[in-house]
RODO-2510 file (C-alpha; in nm, 4 decimals, decimal comma):
residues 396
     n   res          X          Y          Z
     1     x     3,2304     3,6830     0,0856
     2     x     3,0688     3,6009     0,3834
     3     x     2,9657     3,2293     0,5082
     4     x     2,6104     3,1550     0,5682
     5     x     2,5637     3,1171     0,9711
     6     x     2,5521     2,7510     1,0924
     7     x     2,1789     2,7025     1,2397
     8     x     2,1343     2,6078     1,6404
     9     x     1,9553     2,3300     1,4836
    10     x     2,1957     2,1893     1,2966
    11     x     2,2438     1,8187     1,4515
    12     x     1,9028     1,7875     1,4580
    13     x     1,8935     1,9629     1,0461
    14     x     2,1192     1,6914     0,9185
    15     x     1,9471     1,4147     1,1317
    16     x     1,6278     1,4809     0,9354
    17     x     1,7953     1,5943     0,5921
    18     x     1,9118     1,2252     0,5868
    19     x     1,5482     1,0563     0,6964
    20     x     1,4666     1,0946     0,3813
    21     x     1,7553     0,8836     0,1681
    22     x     1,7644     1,1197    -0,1144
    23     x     2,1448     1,2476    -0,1341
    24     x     2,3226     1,0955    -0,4358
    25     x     2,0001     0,9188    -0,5848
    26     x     1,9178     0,8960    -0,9708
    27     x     1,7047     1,1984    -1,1623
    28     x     1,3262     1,1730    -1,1163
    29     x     1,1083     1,2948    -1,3563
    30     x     0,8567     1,4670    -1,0562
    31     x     1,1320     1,6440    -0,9247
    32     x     1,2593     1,7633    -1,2814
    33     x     0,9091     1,9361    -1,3711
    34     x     0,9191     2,1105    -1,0722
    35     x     1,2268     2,2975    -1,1809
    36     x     1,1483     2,3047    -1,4956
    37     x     0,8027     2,5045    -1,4279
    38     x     0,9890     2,7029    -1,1856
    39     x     1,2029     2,8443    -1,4413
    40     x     0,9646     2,8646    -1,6873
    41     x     0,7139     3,0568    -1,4218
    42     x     1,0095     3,2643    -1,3123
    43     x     1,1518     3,3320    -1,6421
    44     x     1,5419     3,2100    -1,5345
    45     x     1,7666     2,9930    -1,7040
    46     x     1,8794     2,8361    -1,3655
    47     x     1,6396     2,6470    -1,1664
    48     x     1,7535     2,4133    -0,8677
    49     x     1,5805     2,1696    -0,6161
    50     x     1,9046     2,2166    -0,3811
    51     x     1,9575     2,0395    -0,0316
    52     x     2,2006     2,1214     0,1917
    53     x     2,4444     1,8845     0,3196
    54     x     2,6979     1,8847     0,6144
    55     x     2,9574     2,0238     0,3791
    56     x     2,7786     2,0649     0,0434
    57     x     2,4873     2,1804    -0,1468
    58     x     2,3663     1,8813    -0,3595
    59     x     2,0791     1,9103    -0,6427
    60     x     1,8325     1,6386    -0,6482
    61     x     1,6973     1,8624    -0,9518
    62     x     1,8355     2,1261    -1,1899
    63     x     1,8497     2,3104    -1,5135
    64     x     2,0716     2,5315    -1,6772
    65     x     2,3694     2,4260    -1,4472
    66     x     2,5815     2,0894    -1,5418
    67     x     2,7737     2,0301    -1,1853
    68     x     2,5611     1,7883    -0,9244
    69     x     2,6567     1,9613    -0,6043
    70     x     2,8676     2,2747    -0,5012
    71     x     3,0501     2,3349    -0,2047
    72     x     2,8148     2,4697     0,1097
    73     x     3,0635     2,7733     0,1539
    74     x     3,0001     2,9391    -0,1575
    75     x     2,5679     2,7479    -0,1367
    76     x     2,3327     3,0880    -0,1585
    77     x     2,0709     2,8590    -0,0565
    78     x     2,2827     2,7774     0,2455
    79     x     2,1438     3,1688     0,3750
    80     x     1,8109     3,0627     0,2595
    81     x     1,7677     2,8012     0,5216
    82     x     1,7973     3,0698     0,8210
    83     x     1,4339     3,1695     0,7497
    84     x     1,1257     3,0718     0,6486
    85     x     1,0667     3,3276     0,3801
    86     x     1,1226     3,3387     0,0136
    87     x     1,5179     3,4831     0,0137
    88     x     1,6087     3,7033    -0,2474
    89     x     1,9274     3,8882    -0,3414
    90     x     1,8173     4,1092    -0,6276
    91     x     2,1349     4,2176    -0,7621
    92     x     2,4789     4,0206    -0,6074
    93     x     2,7221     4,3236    -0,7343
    94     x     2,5891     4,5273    -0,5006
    95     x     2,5347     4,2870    -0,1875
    96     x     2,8639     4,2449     0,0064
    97     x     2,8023     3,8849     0,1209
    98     x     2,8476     3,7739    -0,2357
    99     x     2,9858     4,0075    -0,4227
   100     x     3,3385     3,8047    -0,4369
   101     x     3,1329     3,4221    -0,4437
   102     x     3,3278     3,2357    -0,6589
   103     x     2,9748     3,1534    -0,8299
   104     x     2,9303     3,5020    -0,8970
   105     x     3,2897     3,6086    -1,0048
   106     x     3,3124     3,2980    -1,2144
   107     x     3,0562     3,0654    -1,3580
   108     x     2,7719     2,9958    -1,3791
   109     x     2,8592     3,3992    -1,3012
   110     x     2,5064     3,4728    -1,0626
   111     x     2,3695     3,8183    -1,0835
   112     x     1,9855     3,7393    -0,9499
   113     x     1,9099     3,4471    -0,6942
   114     x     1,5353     3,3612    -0,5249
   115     x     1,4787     3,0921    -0,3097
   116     x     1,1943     2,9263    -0,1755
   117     x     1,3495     2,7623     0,1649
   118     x     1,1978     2,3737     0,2255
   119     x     1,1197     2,3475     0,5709
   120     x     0,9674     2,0634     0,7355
   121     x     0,6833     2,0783     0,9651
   122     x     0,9594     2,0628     1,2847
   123     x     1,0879     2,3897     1,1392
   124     x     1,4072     2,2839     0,9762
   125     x     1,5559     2,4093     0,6979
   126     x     1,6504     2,1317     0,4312
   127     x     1,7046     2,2880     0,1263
   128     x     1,5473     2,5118    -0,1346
   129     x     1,3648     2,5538    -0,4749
   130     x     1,5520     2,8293    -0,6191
   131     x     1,5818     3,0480    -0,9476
   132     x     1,9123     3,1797    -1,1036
   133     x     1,9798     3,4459    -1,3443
   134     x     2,3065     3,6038    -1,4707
   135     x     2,1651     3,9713    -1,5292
   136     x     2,0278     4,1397    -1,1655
   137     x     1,6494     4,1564    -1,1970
   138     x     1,3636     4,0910    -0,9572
   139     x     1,0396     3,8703    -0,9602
   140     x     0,7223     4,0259    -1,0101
   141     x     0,4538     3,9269    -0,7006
   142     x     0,2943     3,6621    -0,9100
   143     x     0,6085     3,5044    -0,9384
   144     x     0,7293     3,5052    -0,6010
   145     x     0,3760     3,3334    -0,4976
   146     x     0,4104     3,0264    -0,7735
   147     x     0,7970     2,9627    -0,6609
   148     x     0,6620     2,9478    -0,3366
   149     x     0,3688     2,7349    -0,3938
   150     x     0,6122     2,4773    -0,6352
   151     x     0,8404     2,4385    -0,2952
   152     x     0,5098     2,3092    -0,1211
   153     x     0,4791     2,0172    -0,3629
   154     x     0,8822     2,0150    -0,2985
   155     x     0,7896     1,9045     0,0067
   156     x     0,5153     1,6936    -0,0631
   157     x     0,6997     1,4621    -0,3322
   158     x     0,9917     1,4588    -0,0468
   159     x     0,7118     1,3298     0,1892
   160     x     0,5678     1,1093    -0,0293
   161     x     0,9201     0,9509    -0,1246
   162     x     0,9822     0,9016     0,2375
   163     x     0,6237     0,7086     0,2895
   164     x     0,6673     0,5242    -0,0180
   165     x     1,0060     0,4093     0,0988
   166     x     0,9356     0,2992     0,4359
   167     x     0,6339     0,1034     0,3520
   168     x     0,8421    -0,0681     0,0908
   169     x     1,0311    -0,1932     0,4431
   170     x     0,7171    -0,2568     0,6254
   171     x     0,6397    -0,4999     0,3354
   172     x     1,0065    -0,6205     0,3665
   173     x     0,9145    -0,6886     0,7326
   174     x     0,5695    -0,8889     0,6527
   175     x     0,8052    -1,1404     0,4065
   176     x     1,0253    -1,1827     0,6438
   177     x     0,7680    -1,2832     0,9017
   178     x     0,6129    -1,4603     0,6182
   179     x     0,9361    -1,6744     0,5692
   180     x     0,9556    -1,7105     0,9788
   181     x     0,6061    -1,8192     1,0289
   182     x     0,5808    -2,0863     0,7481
   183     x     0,9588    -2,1888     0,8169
   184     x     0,9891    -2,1861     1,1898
   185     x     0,6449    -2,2139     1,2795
   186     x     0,5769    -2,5367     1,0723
   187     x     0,8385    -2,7204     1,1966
   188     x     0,7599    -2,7344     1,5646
   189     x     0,4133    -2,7778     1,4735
   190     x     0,4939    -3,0979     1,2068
   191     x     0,7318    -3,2321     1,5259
   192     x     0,4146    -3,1876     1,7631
   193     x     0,2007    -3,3721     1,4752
   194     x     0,4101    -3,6810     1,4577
   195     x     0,5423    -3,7495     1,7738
   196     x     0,1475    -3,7335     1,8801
   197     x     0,0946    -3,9858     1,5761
   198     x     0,3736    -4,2134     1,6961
   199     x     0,2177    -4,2612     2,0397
   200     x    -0,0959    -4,3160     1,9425
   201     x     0,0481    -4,6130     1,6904
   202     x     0,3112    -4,7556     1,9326
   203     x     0,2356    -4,6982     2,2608
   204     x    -0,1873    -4,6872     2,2005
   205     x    -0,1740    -5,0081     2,4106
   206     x    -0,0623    -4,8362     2,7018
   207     x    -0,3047    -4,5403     2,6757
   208     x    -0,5758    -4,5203     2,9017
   209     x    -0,9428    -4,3633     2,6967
   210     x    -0,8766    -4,0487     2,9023
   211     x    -0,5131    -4,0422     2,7517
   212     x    -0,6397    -4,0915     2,3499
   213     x    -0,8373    -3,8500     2,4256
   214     x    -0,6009    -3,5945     2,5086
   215     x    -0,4033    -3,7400     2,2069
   216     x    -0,6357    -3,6643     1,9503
   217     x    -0,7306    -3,2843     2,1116
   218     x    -0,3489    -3,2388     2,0209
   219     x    -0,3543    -3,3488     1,6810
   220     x    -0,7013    -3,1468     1,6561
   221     x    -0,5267    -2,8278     1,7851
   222     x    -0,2043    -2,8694     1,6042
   223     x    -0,4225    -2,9650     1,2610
   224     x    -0,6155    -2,5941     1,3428
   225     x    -0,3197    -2,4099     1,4280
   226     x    -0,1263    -2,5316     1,0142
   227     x    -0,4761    -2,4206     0,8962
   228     x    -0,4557    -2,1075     1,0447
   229     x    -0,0983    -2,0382     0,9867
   230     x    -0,1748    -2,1701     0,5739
   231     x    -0,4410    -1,9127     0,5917
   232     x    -0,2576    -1,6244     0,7529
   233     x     0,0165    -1,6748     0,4740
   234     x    -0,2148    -1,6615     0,2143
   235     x    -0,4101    -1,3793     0,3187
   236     x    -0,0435    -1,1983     0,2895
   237     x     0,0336    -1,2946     0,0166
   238     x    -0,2567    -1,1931    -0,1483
   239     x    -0,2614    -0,8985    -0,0666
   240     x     0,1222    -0,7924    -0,1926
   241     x     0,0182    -0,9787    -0,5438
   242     x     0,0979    -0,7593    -0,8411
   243     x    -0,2573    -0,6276    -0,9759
   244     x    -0,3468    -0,6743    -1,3033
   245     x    -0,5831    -0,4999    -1,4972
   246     x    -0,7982    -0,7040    -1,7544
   247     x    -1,1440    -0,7837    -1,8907
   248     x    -1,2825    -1,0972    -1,6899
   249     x    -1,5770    -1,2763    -1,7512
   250     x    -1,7020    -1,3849    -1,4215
   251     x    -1,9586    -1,5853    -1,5295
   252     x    -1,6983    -1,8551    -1,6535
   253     x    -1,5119    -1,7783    -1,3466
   254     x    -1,8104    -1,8672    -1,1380
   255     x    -1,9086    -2,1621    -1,3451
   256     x    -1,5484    -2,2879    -1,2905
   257     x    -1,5054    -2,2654    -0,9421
   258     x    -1,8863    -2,4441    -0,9637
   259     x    -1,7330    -2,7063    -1,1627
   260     x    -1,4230    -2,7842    -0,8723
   261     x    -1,7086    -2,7668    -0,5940
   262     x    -1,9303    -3,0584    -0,7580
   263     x    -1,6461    -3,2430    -0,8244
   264     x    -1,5768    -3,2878    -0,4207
   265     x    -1,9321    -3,4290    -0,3557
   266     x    -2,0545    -3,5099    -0,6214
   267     x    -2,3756    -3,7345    -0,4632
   268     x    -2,5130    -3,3313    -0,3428
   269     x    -2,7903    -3,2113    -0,5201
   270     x    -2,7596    -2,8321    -0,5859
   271     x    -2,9294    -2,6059    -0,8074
   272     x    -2,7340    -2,3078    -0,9141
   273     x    -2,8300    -1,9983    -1,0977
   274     x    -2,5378    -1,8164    -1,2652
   275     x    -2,6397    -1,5226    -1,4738
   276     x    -2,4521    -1,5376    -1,7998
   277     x    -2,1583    -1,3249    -1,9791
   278     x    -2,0726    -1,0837    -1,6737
   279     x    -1,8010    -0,9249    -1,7836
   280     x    -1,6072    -0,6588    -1,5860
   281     x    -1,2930    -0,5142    -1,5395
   282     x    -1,0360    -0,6838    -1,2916
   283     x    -0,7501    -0,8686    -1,1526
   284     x    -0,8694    -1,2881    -1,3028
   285     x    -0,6363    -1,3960    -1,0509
   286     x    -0,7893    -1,2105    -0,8018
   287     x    -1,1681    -1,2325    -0,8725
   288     x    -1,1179    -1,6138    -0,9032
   289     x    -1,0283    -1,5957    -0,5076
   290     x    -1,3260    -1,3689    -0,4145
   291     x    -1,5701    -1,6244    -0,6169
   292     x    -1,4020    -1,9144    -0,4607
   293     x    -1,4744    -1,7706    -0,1103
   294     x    -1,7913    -1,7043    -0,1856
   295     x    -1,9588    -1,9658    -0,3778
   296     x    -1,7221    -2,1972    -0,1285
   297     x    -1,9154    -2,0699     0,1608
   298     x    -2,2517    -2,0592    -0,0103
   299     x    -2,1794    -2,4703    -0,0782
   300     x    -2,0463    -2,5607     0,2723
   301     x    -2,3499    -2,3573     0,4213
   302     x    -2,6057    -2,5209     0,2250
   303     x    -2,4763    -2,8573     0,2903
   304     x    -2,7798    -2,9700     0,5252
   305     x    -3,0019    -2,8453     0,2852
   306     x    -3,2152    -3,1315     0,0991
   307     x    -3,2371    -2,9117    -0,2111
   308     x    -2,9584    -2,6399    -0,2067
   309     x    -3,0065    -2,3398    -0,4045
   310     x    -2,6702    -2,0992    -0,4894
   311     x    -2,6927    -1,8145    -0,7472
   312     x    -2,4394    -1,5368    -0,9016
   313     x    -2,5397    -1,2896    -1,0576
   314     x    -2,5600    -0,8834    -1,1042
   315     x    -2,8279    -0,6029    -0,9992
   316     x    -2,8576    -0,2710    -0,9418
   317     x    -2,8502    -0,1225    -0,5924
   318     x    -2,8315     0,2426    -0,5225
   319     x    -2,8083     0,3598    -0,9073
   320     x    -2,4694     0,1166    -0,9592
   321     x    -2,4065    -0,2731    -1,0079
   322     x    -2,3464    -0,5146    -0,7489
   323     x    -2,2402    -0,8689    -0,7912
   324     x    -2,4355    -1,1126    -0,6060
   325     x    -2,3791    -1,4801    -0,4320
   326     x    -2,7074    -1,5720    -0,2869
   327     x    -2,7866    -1,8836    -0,1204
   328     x    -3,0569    -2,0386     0,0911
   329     x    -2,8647    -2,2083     0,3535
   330     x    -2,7878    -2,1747     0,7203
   331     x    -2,7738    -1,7856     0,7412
   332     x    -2,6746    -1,5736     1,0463
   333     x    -2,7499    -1,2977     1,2880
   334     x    -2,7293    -0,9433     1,1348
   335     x    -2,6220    -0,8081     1,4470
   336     x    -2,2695    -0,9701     1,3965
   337     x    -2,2473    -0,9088     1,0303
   338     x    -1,9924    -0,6348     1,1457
   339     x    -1,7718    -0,9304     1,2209
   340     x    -1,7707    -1,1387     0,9141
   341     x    -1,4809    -0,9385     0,7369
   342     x    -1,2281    -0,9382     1,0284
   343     x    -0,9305    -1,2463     1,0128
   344     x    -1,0381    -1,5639     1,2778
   345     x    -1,3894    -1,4112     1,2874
   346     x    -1,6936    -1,6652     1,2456
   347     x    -2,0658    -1,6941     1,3202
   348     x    -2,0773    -2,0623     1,3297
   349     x    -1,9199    -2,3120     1,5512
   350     x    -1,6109    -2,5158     1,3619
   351     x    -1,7976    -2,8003     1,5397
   352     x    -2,0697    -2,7636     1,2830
   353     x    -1,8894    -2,6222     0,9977
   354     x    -1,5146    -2,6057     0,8719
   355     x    -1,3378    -2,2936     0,8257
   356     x    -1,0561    -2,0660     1,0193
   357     x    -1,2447    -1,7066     0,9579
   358     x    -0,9940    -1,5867     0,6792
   359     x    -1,1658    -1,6072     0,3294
   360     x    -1,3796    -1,3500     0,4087
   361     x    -1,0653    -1,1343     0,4971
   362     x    -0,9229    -1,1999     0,2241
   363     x    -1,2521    -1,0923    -0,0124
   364     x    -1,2705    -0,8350     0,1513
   365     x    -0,9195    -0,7226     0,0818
   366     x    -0,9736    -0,7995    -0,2599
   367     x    -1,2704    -0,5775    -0,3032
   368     x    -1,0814    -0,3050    -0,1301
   369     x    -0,7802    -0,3673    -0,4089
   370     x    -1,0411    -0,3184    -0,6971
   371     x    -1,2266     0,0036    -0,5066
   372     x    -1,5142    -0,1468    -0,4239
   373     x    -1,7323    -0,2451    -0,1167
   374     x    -1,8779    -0,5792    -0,0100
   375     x    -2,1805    -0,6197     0,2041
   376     x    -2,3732    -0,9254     0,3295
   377     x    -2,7370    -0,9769     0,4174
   378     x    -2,8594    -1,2808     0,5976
   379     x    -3,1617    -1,4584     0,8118
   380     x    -3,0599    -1,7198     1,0403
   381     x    -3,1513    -2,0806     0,8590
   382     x    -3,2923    -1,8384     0,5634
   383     x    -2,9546    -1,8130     0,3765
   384     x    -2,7289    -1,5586     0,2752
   385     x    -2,6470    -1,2799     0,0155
   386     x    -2,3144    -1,1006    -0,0306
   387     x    -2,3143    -0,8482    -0,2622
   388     x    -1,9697    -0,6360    -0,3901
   389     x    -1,8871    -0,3594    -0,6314
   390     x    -1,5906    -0,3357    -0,8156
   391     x    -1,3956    -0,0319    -0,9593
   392     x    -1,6337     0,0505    -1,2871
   393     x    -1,9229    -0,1128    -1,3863
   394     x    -1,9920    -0,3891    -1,6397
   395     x    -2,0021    -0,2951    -1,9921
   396     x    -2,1851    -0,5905    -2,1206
***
């Protein structure tokens, strides 16, 4: 028998083998087809996803063989990783490398090996998708082609594992900076809030104009900045919410959110035009959010309006449906429309209306979670109209 040759690479092999965090995991189904077509293609009653370890071959995928892993001495796919090629040993009887492998002298007693080496894109050799047989045979051309082809998605699924994984860690990351942010960030910012209320109750006597002044910039800055950090945490956690599919009438979503918005002044006198029985597919949670943006902006923008107008409804652009909010308030400059969507970005001075610049964002996001687009179209002190697909159109 002779030992597979260790590769040049090898540090560097084992350094990426590992990168990926798949040694010693559970069966997945992805990784089972594979093999499973592989020996169905090939016509063998072995079929193996096989990586190879420091000291081992371990099988993140098999069938036909019952043991998990094998010892990297006696690993056929151990020679496969020295080249890029599909590796074949037609007949092991007759090829002196194996001919006493205790895998071929005992079971699961090989006669006919192929296998389809899984290199990455640096050129190292991880592994293989291989075929067994116990009678010596070869694989016709067609054959050779689909085993190789079934390693590329091999290495795709490995790929994709590895993404999936570490942005499961990036999100990991953002709650943790969620937790430090509305943890550690609050409570220096509550401290600067009261100590500035304190001095203006106890000491205001002692407080020149130019001093209050300065006072109540602080409180102003510190009352912005737990806006903005309220805002940034919600805009995060919106977008990790679960998503869930269901049929959402946002007609009564809009006339809801309507409902909330009169209740806070309820001396304005708005007319609003909501189209009825919209009903689309959708995250309610979600859609509630977008309309609350929206129709929230369309009230506080009409507010110096002696008779506010504010309509949802639906229309057909382009050959599909867009969703409307259309109001006839203070407008903007088209030329920055580019802006709206971006966090902290605003066309209007906080001096003349409230807001931190991160509802949009997070509509935007929304949209984005249920495939669609969102657009706006404005004239300065002519109102507004954003419009937004969604994922499939209305059925009723």
């Amino acid at each position: 028998m002779q030992d597979a040759t260790i590769p040049t690479n090898e540090a560097h092999r084992l350094r990426s083998l590992h990168r990926y965090h798949i040694l010693d995991t559970v069966q997945e189904a992805v990784f089972d087809e594979l093999v499973d077509l592989a020996a169905t293609i090939c016509e063998a009653p072995i079929a193996l996803i096989s990586l190879v370890d420091q000291s081992r071959q371990w099988f993140k995928a098999r069938i036909g063989l019952e043991e998990k892993e094998t010892a990297r001495s006696v690993s056929f796919c151990a020679h496969a990783i020295l080249q890029p090629n599909l590796f074949v040993v037609p007949d092991t009887l007759t090829d002196q490398r194996f001919v006493d492998n205790p895998l071929v002298t005992g079971p699961p007693n090989i006669r006919f090996y192929a296998g389809a080496p899984l290199f990455t894109e640096e050129g190292l050799g991880l592994g293989t998708l291989c075929v067994i047989d116990r009678v010596p045979r070869q694989l016709s051309p067609i054959q050779e082609r689909a085993l190789m082809v079934l390693r590329t998605h091999v290495l795709k699924l490995l790929e994709l594992r590895m993404k999936t994984r570490e942005l499961a860690e990036v999100n990991r990351e953002l709650e943790t900076y969620s937790y430090t942010v509305s943890h550690d960030l609050r409570a220096p910012l509550r401290a600067i809030s009261g100590f500035s209320e304190i001095l203006v109750e106890d000491h205001a006597a002692t407080l020149d104009d130019e001093a209050r002044t300065l006072v109540t910039r602080i409180q102003d800055a510190t009352r912005r900045m737990q806006q903005l950090t309220d805002d940034l945490l919600y805009l995060s956690h919106i977008v990790r919410m679960p998503f869930n599919l269901a049929r959402t009438n946002l007609s009564k979503l809009a006339g809801e959110v309507i409902s909330e918005l009169t209740k806070t002044d309820p001396n304005r006198h708005v007319d609003f035009d909501i189209q009825p029985d919209i009903i689309v597919d959708g995250d309610p949670s979600l859609l509630r959010v977008v309309l609350e943006n929206l129709l929230g902006n369309a009230w506080k923008y009409t507010s110096r309006r002696a008779r506010a107008k504010i309509a949802f409804g639906r229309e057909r652009v382009n050959g599909s449906t867009a969703f409307y909010v259309r109001d006839n308030g203070a407008g903007f400059e088209m030329a920055y429309a580019r802006k709206l969507f971006e966090p902290f970005q605003r066309l209007h001075s906080s001096s003349d209306y409230s807001g931190t610049g991160i509802g949009l964002a997070t509509v935007k996001r929304i949209i984005q979670r249920h495939e669609g687009t969102i657009w706006a179209e404005a004239y300065v002190d002519q109102g507004a109209t954003f419009r937004f697909t969604l994922l499939t159109e209305t059925s009723s």
